[in-house]
C-alpha positions as CSV (number, residue, x, y, z in Angstrom):
1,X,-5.0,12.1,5.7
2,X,-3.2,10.6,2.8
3,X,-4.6,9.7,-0.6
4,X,-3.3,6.2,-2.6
5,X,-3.9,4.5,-5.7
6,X,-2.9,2.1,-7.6
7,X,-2.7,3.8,-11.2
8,X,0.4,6.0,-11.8
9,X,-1.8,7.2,-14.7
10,X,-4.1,9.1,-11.8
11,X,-1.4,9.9,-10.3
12,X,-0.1,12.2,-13.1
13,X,-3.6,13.3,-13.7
14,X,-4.4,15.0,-10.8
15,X,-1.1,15.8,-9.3
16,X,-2.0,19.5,-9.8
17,X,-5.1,19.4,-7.5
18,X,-4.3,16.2,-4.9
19,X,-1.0,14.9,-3.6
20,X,-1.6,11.0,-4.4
21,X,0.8,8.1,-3.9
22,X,1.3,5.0,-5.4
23,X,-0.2,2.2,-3.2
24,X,2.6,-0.6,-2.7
25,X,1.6,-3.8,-0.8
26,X,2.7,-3.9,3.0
27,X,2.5,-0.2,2.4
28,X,1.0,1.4,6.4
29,X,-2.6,2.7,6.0
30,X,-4.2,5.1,8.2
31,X,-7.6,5.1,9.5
32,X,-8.3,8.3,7.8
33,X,-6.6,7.3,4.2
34,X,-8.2,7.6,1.1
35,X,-7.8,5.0,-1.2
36,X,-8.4,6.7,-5.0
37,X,-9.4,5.2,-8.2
38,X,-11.2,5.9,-11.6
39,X,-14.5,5.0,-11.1
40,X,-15.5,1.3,-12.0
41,X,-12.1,0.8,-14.0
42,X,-9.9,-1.8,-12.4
43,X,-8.0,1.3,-10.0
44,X,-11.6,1.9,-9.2
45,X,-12.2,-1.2,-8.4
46,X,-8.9,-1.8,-6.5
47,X,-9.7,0.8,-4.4
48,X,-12.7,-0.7,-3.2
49,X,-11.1,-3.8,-2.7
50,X,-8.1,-2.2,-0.9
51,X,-10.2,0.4,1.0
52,X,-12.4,-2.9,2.8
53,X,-9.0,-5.1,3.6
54,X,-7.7,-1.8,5.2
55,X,-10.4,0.0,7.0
């Protein structure tokens, strides 16, 4: 299972407790990816939107 976002600011945030990378288009996406974001921000909200064209 792999985590992505789309904000390089999460990514530095949490690199301590979850190994996140940066989302690119075209990018393969697992069945069991995460797609990670901050809540109803827009990286929240890209996730949501990324997480229901992928899965």
């Amino acid at each position: 299972m792999k985590f992505h976002t789309t904000s390089k600011k999460l990514i530095e945030n949490v690199k301590d407790f979850y190994n996140i990378v940066l989302y690119k288009a075209y990018k393969s996406i697992g069945k069991e990816d995460v797609f990670v974001g901050w809540g109803r921000k827009n990286s929240g909200l890209k996730a949501i939107a990324l997480a229901k064209k992928h899965h």
